[in-house]
N, C-alpha and C positions, 0 to 999 in steps of 0.2 A: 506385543500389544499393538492393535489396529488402531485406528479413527476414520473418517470418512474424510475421500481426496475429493478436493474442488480444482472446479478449473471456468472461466468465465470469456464466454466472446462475444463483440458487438455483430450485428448482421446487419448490413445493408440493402440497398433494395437493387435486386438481382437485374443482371442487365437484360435487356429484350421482357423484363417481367413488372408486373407494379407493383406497390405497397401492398394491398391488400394478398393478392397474391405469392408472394413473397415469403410475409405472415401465414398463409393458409398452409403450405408446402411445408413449411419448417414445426409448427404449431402442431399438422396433422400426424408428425412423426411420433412428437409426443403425447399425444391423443389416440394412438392405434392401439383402440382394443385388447388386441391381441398381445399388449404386450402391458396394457394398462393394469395396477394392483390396487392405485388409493389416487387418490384427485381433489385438489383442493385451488381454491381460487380465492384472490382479494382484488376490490373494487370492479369486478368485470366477473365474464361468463366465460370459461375457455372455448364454448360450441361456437360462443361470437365473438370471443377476443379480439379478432382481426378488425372488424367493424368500427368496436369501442376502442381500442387503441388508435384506431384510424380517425377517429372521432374527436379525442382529448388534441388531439396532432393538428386536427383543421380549427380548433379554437384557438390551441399555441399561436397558431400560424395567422390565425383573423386579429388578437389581440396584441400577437407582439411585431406583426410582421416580418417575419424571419420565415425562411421556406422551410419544411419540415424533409424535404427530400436531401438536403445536407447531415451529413453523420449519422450517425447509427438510427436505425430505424427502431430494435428494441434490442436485448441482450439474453443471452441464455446461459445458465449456472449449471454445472453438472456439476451433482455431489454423489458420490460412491460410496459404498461401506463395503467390507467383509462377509464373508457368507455364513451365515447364522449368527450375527452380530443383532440384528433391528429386526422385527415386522416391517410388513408393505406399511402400516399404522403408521408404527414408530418411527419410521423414515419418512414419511412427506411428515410427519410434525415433526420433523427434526428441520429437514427442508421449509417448510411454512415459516419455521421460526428463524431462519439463517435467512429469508429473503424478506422478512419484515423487518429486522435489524438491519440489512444491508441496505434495502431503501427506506429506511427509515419511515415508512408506513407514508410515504409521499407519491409512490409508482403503482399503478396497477400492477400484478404477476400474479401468473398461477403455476402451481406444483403438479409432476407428472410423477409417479410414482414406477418401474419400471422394474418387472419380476421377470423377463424371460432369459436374463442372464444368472449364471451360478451367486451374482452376487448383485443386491438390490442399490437401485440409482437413481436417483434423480434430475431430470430435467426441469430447470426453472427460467421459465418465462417471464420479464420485465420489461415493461414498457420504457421508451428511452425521455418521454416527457413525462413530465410531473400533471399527476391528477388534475391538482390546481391552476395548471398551466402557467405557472411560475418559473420554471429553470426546464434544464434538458439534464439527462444523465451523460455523464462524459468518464471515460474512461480515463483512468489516471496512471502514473508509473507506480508499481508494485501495487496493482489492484491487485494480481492473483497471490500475493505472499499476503495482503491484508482479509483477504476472502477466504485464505486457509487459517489464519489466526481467529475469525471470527466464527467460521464451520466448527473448528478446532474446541475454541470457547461453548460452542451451545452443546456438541458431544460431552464434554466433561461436563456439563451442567446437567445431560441428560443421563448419566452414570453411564456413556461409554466408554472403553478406556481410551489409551492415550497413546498416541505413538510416538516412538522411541527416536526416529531418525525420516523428516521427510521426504527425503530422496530415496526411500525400499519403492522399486515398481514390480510390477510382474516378471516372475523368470520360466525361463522355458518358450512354451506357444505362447504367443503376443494375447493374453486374454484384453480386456475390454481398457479403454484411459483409466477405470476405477481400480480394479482390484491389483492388491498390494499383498505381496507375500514375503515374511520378513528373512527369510534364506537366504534369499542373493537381492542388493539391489544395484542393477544393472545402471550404466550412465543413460546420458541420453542420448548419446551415440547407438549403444545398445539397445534401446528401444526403439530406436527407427529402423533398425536391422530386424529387429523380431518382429515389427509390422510389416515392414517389406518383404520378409520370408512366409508369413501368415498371410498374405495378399496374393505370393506368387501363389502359394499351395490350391487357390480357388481358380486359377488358369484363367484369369481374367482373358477376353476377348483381345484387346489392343493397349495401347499404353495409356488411352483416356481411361480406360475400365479400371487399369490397375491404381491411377489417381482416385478414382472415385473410391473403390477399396480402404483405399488409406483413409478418404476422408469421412467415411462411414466409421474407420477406428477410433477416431476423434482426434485426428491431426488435421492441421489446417496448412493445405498448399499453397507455397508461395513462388511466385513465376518472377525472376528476376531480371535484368537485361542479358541480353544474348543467348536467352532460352536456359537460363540458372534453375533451377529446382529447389525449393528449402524445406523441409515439413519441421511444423511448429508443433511439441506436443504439449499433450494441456500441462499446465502447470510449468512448463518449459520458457526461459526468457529470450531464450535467442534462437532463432530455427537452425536447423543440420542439414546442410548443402548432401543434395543427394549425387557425389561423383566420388571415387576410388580413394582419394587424395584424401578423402575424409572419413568414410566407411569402412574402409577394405576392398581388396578385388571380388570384384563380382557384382559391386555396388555402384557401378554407373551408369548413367539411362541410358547408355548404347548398352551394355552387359542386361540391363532389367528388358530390354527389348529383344536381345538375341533370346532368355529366358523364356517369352513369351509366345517367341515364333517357336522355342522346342528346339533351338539351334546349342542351347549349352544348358546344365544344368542348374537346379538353383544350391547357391553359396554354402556353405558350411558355414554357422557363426562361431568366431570365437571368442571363447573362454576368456570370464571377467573372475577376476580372487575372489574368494570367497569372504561373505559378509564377518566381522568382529565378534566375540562370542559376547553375547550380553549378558545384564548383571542387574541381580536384582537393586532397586536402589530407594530413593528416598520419596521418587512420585510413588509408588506402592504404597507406603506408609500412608502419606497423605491421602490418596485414594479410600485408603480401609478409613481410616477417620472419618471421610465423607459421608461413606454408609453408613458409620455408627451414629451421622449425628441427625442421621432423617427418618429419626422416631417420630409418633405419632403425636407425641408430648407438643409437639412445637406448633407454634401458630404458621400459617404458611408465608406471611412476607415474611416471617422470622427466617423459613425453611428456605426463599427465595433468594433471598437479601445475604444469608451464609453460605448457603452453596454458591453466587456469583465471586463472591468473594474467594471462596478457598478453589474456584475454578481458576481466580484471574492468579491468585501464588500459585498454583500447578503449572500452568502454563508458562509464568515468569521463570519459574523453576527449568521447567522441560528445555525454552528457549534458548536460554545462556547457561546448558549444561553443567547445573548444578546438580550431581548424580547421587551423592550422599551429603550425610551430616557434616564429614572433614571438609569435603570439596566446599560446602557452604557457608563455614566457619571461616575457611582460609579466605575465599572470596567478598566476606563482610568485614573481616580483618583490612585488607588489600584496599579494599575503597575506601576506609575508612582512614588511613593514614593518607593515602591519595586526596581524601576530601580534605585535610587539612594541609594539607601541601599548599594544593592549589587554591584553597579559600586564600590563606596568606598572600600570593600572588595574586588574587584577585582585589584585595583589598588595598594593595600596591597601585594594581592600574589601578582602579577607582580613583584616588589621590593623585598621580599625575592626570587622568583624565579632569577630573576637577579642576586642577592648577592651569590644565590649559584650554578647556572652555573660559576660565575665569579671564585668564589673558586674552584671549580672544574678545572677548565681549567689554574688560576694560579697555582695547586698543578701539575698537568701535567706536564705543562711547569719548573717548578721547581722540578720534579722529571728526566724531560729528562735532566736537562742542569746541574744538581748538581755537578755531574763528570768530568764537563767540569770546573768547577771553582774549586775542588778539585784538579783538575790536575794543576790548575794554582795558587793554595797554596802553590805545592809542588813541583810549577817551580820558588818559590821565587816571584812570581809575575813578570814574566821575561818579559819585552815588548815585544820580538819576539812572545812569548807562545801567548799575549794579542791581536797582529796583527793579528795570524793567527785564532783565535778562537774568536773573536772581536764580532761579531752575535751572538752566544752561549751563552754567559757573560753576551751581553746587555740583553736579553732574562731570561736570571736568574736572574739579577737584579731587571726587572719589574714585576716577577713571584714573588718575593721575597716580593717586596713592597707591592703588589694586595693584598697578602697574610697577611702582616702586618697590613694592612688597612683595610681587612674585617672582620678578627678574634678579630683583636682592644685586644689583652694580651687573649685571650681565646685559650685552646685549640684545636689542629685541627683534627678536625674529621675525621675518616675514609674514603675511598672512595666507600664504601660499603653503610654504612651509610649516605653521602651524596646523592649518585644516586638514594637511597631511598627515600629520601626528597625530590630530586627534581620532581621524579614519582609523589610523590602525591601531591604536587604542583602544577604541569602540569594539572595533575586531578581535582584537585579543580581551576586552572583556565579556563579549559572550562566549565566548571559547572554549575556559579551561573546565569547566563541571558540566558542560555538554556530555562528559563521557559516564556521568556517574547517573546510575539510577537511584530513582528514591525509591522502587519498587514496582511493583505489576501496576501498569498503564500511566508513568510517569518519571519526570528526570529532574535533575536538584535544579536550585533555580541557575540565574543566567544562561537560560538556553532559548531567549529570545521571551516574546509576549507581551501584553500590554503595560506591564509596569518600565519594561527598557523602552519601550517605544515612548513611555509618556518621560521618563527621564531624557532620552534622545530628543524628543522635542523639547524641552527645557533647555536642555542647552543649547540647542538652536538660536531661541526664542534672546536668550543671553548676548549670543553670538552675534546679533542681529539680521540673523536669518529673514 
């Protein structure tokens, strides 16, 4: 079972070229006729995208003063599917709806729809400033595993099906960054060897020609110090140094250049084991239920509002490889002894956490007011002295007591040493149920948020922070 691969890159503004420019070259690739099936656009015209993009960028830049020629100039999504999986239709509203959820309907983009390959794709164009010219889009760590989970989510909403394992790429001839065939799925090593073999086969001119190849497969070149090579493929986190040491023989740019001149021949790859035999399992189940339950009977937020839902458990499901009913069973058994484990231990720290915020902020308060009671030792204990400083005193006194009552005849420790302990107290109480989910698109509590943050300032605030 398929789904549709994403893969996302910022683009900046090419050297010797300008913004607009930039935009028109890259834009016009996705706009060629010839290869064009459906087209859709939000807050802008894709004939003038470059214009209006360039446009929202000189008001960012009038209003907030910040140059817009720093960072990404806009970003582009390629989403693939399967061949006779979607329509040209079906796929840019699939695509439309994966780049209004992604930019939250704040970015101008438009969807390309793209039929001239065995299997349909999309290119999506987003602007890197906000509409409103409010923020900039910035590229974050694990945008492309959050841009698969979210492509991932609108396919199961859209009754695609689901895929099983997402590291399957193409085997064989290097077909396109999209299509997935669930046979063999090759590492990533193997995939820059089946593009490099698929690049030689077109007898590129020189070794610029043959980079451009690559980058037309949808790997991204990267030039390192001392003339390093890396090609980055989409969905890929770390690039694949392109020398022997990494690839195989045959696969180093002095080897890809003899190839080129015709001096040696091109590589033979090898052979990766073959893929696990799969098994039907418990998303199937839940899939057919999906279908059953989008009768015409239903009102459509009803239709909307369920299908999100049992998309976000399919997915929670698929994620942490919960394959059937036992595997499911044993793994809510598992956490659930787990969650009471560590609740106990959490309810542990909490009570020395408490006991030494308290000492902390009694030692405070007994260090601010100690003066104030010394001074009234050696006013005889005067009433006047006591009226006027009447707050101070009461305040020493109950610093005094907190004090007596948590140390219980024990020495008191440092305040150096306490704010140490309470550190990693803190630390170990958001800690232990970090690991437990509550479910699709959440985790039990203490795993940070505004309620520790407002308890953390509390006791600050105790502390005399």
């Amino acid at each position: 079972m398929l789904t549709a691969t994403t893969y996302i890159r910022p683009y900046k503004v090419a050297a010797g070229k300008g913004a607009v420019q930039t935009m028109e070259e890259r834009f016009n690739y996705g706009l060629n006729p010839k290869k064009l099936g459906a087209l859709s656009s939000y807050l802008c015209d894709p004939a003038t995208a470059p214009a209006e993009f360039l446009l929202v960028k000189s008001q960012y830049q009038a209003e907030m003063g910040r140059a817009v020629e720093r960072g990404a100039l806009f970003f582009q999504i390629r989403q693939a599917f399967p061949p006779g999986e979607v329509t040209a239709e079906e796929a840019n509203q699939i695509g439309y709806e994966t780049a209004m959820r992604w930019t939250k309907g704040k970015y101008q983009f438009f969807v390309c729809t793209h039929t001239d390959k065995s299997h349909l794709h999309n290119h999506i164009y987003f602007n890197s400033t906000a509409f409103d010219r409010s923020r900039k889009f910035h590229n974050f760590i694990g945008s492309s595993f959050a841009l698969r989970r979210l492509s991932d989510r609108v396919c199961v909403e859209h009754d695609l099906s689901v895929i099983q394992n997402p590291k399957q790429h193409s085997k064989g001839r290097y077909l396109h960054y999209g299509q997935w065939i669930v046979e063999k799925p090759p590492s990533a090593k193997q995939r820059v060897r089946l593009a490099i073999v698929e690049a030689l086969k077109k007898q590129p001119a020189d070794f610029p020609a043959f980079l451009r190849l690559m980058e037309e497969t949808g790997f991204l070149v990267k030039h390192g110090r001392g003339g390093v090579i890396s090609f980055l493929a989409p969905g890929q986190d770390k690039p694949t140094r392109l020398r022997a040491s990494t690839l195989g023989d045959g696969f180093d740019p002095e080897d890809i250049r003899a190839m080129i001149a015709g001096e040696r021949p091109i590589p033979e790859l090898p052979q990766e084991a073959p893929a696990p035999a799969r098994r039907v399992n418990l998303i199937i189940d839940i899939q057919e239920r999906m279908a059953q339950g989008k009768g015409p009977a239903y009102e459509r937020w009803a239709k909307v509002y369920n299908l999100k839902q049992m998309a976000a458990a399919l997915q929670y499901l698929r994620e942490n490889d919960l394959m059937d009913y036992e595997a499911l069973a044993a793994s809510t058994e598992k956490a659930v002894e787990r969650f009471h484990t560590l609740s106990e231990e959490l309810r542990q720290t909490e009570a020395e956490l408490e006991k030494t915020s308290g000492l902390m902020a009694a030692t405070v308060d007994y260090a601010k007011t100690r003066p104030v009671f010394d001074g009234y030792k050696a006013a005889r204990y005067s009433k006047k002295y006591l009226s006027e400083h009447e707050a101070e005193l009461a305040a020493y006194r109950a610093a005094r007591a907190t004090m007596n009552e948590l140390l219980d005849g024990a020495k008191l420790p440092k305040m150096a040493d306490m704010k140490k302990s309470r550190q990693e107290l803190a630390g170990k109480e958001k800690s232990p149920l970090c690991g437990i989910p509550q479910g699709p698109g959440g985790y039990a509590a203490g795993c940070g948020g505004q309620s520790e943050h407002r308890s953390s300032a509390r006791r600050d605030r105790r502390a005399g922070k």
